[in-house]
The first five atom37 places (N, CA, C, CB, O) and aatype in JSON, in Angstrom:
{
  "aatype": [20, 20, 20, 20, 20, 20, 20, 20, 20, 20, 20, 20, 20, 20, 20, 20, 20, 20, 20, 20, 20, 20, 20, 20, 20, 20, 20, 20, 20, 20, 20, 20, 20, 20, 20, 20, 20, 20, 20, 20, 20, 20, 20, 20, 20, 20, 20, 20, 20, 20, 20, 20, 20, 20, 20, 20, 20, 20, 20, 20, 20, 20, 20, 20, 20, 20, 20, 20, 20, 20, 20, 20, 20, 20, 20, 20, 20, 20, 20, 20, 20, 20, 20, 20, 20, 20, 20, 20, 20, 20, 20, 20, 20, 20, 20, 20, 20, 20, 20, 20, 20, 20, 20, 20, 20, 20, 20, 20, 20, 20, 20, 20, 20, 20, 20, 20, 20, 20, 20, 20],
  "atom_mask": [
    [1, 1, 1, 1, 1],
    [1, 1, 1, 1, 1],
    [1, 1, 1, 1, 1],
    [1, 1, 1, 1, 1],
    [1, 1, 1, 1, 1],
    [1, 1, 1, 1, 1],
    [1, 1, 1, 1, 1],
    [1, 1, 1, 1, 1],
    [1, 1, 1, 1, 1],
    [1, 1, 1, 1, 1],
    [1, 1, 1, 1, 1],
    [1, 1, 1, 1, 1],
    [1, 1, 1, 1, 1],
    [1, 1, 1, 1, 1],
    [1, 1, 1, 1, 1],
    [1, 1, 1, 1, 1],
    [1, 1, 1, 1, 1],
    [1, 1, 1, 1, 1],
    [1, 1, 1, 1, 1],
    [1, 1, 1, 1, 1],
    [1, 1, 1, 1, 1],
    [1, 1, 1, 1, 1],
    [1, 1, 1, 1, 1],
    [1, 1, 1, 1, 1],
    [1, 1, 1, 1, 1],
    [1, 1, 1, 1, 1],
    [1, 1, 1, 1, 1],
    [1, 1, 1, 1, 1],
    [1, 1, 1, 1, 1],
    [1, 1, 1, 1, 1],
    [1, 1, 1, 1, 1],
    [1, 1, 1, 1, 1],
    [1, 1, 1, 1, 1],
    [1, 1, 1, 1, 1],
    [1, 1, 1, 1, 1],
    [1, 1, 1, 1, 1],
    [1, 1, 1, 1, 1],
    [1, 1, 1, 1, 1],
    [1, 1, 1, 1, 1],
    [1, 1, 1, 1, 1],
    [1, 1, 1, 1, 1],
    [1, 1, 1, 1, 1],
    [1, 1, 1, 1, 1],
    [1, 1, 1, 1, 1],
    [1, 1, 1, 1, 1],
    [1, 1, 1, 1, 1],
    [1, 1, 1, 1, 1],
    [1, 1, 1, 1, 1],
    [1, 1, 1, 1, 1],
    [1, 1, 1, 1, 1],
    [1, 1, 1, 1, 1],
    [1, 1, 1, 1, 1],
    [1, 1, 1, 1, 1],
    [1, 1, 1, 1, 1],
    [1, 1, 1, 1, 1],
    [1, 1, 1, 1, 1],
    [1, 1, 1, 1, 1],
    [1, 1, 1, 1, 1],
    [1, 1, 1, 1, 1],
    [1, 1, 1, 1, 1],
    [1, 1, 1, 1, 1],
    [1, 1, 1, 1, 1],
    [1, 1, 1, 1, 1],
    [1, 1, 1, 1, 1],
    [1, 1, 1, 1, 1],
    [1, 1, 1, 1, 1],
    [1, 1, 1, 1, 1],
    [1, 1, 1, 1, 1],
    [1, 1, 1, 1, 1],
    [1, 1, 1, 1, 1],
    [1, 1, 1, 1, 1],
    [1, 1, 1, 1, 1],
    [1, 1, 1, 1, 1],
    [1, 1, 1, 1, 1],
    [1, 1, 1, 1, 1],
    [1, 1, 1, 1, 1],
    [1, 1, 1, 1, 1],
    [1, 1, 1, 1, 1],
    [1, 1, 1, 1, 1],
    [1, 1, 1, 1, 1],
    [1, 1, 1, 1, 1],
    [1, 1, 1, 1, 1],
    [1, 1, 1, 1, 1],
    [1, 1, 1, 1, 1],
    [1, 1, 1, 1, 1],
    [1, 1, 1, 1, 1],
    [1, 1, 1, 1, 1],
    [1, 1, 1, 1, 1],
    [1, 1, 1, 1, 1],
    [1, 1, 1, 1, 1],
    [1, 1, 1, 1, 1],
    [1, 1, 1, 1, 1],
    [1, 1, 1, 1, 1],
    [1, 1, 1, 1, 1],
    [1, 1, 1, 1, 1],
    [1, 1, 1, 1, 1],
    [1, 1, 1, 1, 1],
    [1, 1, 1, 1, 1],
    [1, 1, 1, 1, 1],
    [1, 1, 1, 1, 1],
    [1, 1, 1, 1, 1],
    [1, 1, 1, 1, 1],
    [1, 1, 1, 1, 1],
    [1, 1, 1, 1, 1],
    [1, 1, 1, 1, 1],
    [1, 1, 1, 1, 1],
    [1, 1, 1, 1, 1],
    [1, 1, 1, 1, 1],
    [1, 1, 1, 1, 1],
    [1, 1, 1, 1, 1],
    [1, 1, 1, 1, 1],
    [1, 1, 1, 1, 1],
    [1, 1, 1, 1, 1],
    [1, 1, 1, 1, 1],
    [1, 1, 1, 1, 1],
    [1, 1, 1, 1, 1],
    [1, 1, 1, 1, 1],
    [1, 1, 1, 1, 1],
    [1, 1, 1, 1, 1],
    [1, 1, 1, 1, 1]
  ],
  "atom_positions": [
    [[-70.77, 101.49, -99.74], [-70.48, 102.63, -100.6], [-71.34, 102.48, -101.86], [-68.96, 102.71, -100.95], [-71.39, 101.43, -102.49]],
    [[-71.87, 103.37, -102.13], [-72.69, 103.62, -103.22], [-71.95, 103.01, -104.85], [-72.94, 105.32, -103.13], [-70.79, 103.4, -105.03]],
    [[-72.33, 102.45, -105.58], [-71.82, 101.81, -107.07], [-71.38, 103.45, -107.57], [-73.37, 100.8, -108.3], [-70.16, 103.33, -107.65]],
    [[-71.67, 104.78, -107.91], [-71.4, 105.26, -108.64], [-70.09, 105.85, -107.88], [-72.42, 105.89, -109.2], [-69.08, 105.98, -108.57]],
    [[-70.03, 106.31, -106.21], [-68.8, 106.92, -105.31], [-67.89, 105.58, -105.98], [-69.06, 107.05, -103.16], [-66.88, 105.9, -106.61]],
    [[-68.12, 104.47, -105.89], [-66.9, 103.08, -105.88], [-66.28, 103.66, -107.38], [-67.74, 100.91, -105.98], [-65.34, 104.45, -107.46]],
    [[-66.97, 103.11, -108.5], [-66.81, 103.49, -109.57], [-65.93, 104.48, -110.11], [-67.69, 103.66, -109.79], [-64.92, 104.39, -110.8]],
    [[-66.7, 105.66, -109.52], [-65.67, 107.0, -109.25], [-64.2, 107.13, -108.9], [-66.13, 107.68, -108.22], [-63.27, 107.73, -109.43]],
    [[-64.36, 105.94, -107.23], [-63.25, 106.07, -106.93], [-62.27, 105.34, -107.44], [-63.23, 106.04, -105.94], [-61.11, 105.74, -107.3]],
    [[-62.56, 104.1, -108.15], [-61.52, 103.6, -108.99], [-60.99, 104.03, -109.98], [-61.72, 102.74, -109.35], [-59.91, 103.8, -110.52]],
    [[-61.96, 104.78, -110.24], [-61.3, 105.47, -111.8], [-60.03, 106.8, -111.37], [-63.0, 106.45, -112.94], [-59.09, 107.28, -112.0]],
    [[-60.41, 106.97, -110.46], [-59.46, 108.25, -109.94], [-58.02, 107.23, -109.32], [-60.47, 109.44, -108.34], [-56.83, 107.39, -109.61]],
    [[-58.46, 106.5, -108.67], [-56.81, 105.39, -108.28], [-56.39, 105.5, -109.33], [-56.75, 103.6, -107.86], [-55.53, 106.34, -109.59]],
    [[-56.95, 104.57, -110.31], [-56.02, 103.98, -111.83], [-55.64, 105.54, -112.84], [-57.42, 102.57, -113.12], [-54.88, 105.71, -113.8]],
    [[-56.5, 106.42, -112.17], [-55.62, 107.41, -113.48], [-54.35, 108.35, -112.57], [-57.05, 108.91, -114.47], [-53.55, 109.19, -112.99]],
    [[-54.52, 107.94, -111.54], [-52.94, 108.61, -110.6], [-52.22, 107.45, -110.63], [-53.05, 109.19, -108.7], [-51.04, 107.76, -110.81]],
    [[-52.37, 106.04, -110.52], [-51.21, 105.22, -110.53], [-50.86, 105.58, -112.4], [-51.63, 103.3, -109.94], [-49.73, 106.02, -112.58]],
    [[-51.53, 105.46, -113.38], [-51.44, 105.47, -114.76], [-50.88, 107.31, -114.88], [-53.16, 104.91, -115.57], [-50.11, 107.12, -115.82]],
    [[-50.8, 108.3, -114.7], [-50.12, 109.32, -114.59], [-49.22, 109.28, -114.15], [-50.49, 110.04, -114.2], [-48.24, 109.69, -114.76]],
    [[-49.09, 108.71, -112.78], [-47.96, 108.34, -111.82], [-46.69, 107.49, -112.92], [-48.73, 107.15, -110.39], [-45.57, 107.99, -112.9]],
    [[-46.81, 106.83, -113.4], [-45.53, 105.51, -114.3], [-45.74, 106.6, -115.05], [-45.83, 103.51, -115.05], [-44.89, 107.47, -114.85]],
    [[-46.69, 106.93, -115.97], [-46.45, 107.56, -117.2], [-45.54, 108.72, -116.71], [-47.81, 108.0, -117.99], [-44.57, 108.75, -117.46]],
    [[-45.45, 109.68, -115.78], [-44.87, 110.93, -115.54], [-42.8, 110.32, -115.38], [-45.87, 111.75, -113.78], [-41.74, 110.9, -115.62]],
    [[-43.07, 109.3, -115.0], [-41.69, 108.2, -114.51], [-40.88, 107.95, -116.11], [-42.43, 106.18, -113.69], [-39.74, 108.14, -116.54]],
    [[-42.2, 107.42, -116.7], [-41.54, 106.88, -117.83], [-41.11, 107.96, -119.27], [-42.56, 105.74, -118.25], [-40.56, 107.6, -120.31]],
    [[-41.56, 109.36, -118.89], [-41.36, 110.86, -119.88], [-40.17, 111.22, -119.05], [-42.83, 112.3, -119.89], [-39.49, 112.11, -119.57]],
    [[-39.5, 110.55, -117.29], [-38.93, 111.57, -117.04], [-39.08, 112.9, -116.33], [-38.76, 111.69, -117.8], [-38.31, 113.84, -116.09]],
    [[-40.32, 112.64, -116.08], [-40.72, 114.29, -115.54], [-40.69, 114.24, -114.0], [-42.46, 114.88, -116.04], [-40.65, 115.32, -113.41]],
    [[-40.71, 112.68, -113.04], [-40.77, 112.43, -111.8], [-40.15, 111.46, -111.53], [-41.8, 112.36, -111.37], [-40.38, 110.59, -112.36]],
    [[-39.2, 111.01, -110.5], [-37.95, 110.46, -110.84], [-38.86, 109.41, -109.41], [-36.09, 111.56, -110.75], [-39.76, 109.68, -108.61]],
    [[-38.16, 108.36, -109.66], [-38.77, 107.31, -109.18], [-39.01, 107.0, -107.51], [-38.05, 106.35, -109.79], [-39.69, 106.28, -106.78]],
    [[-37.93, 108.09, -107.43], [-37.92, 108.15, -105.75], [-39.17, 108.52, -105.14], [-36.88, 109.22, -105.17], [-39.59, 108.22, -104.02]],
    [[-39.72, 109.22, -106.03], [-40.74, 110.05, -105.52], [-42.24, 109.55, -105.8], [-40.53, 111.41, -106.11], [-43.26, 109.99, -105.27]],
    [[-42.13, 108.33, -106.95], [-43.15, 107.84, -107.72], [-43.51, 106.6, -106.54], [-42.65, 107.37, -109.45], [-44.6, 106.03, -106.45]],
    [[-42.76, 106.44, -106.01], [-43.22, 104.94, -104.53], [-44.41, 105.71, -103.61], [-41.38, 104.44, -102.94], [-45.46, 105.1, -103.41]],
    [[-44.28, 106.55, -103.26], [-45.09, 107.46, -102.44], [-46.92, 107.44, -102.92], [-44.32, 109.07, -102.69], [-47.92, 107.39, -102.19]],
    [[-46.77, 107.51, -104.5], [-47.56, 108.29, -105.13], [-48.25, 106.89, -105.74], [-46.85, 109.52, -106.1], [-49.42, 107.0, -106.08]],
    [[-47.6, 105.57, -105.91], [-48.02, 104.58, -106.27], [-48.15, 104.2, -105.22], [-47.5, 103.95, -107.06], [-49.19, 103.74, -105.7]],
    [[-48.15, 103.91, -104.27], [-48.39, 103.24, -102.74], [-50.01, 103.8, -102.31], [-46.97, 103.94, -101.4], [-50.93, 103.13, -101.84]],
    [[-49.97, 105.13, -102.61], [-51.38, 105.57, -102.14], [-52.09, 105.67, -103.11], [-51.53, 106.76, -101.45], [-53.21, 105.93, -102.66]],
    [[-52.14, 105.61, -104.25], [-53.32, 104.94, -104.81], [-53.45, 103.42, -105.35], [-53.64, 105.7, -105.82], [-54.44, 103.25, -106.07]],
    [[-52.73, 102.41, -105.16], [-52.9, 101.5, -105.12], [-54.38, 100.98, -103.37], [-51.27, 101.13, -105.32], [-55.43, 100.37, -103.19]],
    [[-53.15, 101.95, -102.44], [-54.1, 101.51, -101.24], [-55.62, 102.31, -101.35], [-53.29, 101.94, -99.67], [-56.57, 102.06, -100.61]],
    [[-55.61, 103.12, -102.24], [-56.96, 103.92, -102.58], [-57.65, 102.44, -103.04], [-56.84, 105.39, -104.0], [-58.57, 101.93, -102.39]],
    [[-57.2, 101.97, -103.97], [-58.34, 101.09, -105.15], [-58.67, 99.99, -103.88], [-57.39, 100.11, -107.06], [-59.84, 99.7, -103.63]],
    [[-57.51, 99.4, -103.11], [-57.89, 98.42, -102.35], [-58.77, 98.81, -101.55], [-56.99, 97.86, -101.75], [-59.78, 98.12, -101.43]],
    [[-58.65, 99.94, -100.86], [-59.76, 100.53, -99.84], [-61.33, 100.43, -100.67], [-59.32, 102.38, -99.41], [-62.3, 100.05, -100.02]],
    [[-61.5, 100.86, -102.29], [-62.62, 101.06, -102.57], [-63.2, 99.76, -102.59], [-62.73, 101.81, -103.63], [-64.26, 99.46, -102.04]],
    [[-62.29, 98.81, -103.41], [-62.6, 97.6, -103.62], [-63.02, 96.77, -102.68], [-61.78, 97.14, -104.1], [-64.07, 96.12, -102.75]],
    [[-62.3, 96.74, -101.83], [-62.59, 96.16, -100.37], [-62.84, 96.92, -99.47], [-61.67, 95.49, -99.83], [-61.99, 96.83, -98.58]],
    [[-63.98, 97.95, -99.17], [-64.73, 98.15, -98.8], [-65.05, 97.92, -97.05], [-65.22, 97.7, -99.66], [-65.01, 98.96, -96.39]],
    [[-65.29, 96.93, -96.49], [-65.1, 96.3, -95.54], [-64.06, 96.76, -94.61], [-64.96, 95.22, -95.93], [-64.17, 97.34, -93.53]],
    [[-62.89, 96.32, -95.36], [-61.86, 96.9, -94.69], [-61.66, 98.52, -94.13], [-60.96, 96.62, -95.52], [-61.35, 98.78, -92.96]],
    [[-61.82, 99.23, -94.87], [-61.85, 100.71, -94.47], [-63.15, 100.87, -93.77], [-61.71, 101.75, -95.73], [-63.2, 102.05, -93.41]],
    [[-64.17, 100.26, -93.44], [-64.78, 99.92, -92.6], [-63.96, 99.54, -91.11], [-65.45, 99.0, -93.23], [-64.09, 100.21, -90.08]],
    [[-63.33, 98.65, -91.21], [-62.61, 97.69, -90.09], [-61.44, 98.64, -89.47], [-61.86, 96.12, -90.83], [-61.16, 98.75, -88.28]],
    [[-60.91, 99.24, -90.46], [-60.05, 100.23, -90.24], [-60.57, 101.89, -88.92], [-59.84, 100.61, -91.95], [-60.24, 102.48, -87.89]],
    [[-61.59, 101.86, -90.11], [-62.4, 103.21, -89.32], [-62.46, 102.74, -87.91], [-64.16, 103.6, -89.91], [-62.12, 103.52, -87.02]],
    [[-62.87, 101.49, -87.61], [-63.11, 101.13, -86.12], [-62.21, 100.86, -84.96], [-63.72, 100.12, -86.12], [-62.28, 101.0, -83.73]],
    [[-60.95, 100.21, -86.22], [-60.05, 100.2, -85.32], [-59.06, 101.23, -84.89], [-59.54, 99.35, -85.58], [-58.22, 100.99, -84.02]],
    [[-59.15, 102.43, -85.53], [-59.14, 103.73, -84.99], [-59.36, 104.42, -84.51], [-59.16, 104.17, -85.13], [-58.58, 105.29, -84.13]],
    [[-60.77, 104.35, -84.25], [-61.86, 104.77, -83.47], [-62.64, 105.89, -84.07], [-61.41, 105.14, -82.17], [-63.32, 106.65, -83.39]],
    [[-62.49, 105.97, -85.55], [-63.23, 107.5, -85.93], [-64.55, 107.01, -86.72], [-62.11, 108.68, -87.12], [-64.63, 106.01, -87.44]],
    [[-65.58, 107.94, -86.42], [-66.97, 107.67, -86.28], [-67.63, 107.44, -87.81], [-67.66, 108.93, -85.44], [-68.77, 106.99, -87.97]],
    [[-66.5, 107.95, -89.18], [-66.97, 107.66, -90.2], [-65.98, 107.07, -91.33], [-67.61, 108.72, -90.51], [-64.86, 107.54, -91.18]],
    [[-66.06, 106.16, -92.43], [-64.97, 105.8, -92.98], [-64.53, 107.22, -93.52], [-65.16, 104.63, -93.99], [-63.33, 107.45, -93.62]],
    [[-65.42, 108.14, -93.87], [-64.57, 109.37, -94.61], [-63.58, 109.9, -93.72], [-65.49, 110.66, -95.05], [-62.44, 110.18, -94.09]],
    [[-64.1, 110.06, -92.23], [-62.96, 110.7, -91.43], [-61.48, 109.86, -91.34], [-63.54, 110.89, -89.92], [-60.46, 110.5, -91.08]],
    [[-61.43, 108.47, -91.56], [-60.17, 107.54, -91.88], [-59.46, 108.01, -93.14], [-60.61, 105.97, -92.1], [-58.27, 108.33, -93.19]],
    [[-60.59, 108.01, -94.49], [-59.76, 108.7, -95.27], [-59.29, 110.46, -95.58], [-60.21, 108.21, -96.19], [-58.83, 111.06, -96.55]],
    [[-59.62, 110.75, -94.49], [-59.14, 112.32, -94.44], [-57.97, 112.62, -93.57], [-60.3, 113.27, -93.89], [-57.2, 113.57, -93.71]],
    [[-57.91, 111.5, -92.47], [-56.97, 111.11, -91.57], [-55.7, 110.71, -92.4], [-57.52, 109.97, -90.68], [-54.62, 111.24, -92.17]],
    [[-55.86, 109.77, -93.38], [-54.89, 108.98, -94.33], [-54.79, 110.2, -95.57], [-55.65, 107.23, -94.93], [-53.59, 110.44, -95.68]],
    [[-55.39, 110.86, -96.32], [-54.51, 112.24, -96.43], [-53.63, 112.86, -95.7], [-55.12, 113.12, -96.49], [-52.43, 113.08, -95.85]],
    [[-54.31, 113.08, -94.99], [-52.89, 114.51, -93.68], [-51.83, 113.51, -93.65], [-53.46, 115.08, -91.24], [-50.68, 113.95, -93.64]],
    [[-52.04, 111.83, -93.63], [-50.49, 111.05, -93.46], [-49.68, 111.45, -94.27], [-50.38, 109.58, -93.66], [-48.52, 111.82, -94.09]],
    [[-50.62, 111.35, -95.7], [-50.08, 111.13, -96.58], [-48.98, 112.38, -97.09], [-51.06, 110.74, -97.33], [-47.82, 112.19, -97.46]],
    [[-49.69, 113.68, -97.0], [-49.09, 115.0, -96.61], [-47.97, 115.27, -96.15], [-49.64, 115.5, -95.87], [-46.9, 115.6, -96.65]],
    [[-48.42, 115.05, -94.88], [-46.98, 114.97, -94.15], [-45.88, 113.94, -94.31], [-47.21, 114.87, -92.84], [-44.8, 114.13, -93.76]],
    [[-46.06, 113.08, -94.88], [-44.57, 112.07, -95.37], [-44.48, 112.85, -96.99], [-44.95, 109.69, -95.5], [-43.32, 113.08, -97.3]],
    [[-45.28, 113.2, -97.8], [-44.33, 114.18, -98.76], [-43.81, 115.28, -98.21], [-45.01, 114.75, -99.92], [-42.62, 115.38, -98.53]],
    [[-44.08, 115.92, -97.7], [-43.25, 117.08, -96.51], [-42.21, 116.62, -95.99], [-44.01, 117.53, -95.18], [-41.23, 117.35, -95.89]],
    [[-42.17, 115.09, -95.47], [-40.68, 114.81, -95.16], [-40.2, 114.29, -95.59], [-40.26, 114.47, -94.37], [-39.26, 113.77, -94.99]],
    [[-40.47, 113.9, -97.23], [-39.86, 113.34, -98.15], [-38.7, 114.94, -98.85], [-41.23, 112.53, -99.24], [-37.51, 115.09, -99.13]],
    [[-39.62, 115.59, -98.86], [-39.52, 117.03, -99.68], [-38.19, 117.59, -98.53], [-41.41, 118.27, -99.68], [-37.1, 117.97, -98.97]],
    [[-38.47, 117.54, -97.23], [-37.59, 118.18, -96.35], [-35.77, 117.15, -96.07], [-38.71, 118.31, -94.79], [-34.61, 117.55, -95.91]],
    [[-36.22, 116.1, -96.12], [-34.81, 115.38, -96.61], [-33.81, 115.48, -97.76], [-35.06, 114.26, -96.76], [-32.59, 115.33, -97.78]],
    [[-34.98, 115.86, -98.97], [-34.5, 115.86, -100.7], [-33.73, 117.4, -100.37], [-36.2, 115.89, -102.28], [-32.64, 117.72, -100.86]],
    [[-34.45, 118.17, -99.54], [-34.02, 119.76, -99.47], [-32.29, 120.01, -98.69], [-35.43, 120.66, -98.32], [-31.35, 120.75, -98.95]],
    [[-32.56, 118.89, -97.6], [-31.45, 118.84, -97.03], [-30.43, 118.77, -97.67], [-31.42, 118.09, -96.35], [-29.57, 119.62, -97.88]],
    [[-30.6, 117.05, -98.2], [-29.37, 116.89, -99.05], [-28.99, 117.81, -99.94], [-29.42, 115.85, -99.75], [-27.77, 117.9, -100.03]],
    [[-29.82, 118.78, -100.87], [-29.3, 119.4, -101.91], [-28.87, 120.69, -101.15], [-30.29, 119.55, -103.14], [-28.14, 121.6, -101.56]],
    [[-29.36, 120.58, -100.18], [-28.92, 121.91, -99.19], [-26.88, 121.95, -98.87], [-29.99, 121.55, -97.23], [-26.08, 122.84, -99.13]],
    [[-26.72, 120.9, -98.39], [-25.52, 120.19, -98.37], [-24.48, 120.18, -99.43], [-25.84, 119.03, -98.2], [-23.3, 120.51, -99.4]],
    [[-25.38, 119.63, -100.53], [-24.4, 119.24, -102.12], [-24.06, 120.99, -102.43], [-25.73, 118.22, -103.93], [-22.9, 121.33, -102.66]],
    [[-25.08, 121.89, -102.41], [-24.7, 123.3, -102.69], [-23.81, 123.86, -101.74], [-25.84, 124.15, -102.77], [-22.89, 124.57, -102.12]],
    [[-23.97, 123.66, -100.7], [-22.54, 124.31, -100.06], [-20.86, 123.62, -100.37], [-22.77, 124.17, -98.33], [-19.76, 124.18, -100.48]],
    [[-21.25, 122.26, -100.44], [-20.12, 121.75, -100.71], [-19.41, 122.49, -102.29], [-20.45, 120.13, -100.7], [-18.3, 123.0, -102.45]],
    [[-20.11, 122.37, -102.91], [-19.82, 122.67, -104.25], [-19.72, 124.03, -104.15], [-20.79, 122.21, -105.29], [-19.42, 124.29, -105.32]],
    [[-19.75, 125.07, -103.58], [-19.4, 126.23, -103.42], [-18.39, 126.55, -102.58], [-20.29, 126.8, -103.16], [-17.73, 127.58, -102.77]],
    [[-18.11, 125.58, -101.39], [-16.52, 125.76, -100.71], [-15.82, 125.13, -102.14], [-16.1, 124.61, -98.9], [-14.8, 125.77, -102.39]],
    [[-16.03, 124.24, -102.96], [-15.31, 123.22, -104.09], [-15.23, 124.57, -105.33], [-16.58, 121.44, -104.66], [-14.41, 124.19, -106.17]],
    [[-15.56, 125.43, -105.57], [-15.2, 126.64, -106.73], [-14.72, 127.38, -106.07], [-16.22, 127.38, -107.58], [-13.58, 127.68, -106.43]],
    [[-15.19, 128.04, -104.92], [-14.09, 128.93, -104.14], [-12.21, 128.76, -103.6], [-14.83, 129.01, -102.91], [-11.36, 129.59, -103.29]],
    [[-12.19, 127.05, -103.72], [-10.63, 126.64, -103.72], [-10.4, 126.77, -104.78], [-10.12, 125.38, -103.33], [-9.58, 127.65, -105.05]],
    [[-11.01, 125.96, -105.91], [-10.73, 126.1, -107.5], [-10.25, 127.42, -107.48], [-12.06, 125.93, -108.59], [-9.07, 127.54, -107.79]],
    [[-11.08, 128.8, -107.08], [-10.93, 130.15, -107.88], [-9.57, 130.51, -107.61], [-11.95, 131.37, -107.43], [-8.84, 131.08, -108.43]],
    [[-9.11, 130.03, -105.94], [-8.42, 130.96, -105.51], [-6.98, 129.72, -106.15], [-8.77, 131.54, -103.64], [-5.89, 130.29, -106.26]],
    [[-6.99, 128.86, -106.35], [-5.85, 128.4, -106.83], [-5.89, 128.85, -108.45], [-5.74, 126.8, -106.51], [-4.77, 129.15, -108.87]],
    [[-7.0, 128.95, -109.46], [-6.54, 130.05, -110.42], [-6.41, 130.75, -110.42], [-6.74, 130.36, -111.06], [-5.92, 131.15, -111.48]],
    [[-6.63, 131.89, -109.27], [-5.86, 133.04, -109.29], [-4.52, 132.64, -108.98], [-6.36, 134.07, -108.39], [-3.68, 133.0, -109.8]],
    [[-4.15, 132.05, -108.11], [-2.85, 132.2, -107.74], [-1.66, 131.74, -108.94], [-2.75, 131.37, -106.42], [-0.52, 132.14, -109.17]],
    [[-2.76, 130.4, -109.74], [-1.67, 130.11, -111.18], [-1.5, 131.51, -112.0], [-2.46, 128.81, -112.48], [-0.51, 131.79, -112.67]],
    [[-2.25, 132.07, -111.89], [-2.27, 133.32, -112.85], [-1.36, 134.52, -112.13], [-3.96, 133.89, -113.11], [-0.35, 135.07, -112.56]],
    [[-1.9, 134.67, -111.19], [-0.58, 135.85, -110.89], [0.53, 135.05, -111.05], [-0.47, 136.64, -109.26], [1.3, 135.47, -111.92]],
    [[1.03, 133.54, -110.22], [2.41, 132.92, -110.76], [2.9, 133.39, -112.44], [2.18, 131.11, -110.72], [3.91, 134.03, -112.74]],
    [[1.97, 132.94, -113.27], [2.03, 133.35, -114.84], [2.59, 134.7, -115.07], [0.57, 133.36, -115.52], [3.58, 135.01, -115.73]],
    [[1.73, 135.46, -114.35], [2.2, 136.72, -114.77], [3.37, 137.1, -114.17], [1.31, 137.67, -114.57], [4.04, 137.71, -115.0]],
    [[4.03, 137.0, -112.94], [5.3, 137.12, -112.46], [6.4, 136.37, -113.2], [5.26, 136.74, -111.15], [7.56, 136.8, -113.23]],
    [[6.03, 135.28, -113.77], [7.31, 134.28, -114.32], [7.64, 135.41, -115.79], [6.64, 132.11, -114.86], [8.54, 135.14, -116.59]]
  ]
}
């Protein structure tokens, strides 16, 4: 790999892992989600750094260029936030119904204290 692509590409790892904590540590991305996002660019810097390897990789995959490994290791990467995103959806999918059968008993037992009220 060329000194200025390497270069490049380290600087782009360290400012998504360094966005990545910083976004954690304001609060703005909650940590569940920050493993994902630190995992792949950590394995970015190692790939640039070591070199070789995403070499070794490409082969033992069988695809004809290291770029096509790392375009391959995008779409992974893609699709496990998609089913990170589709689990997080579930659950809150769940917590909202619950909590809406959970105010609909609430309502109907204040109504019923209230008409009691008003009959007594």
């Amino acid at each position: 790999m060329p000194l200025k692509q390497q270069i490049f590409a380290i600087i782009v790892s360290l400012i998504v892992f360094g966005f990545t904590i910083e976004m954690v540590r304001r609060k703005r991305l909650r940590e569940e989600y920050s493993v994902l996002w630190l995992c792949t660019s950590f394995a970015m810097f190692i790939l640039v750094v070591r070199y070789d390897w995403l070499v070794k990789l490409t082969a033992l995959i069988g695809a004809a260029l290291p770029t096509s490994t790392l375009f391959f290791g995008s779409i992974i990467f893609l699709i496990l936030i998609a089913v990170q995103f589709s689990i997080k959806i579930s659950k809150l999918t769940d917590q909202v119904k619950n909590l809406v059968q959970d105010n609909a008993l609430l309502r109907r037992q204040l109504e019923e204290l209230l008409k009691e009220s008003r009959e007594a």
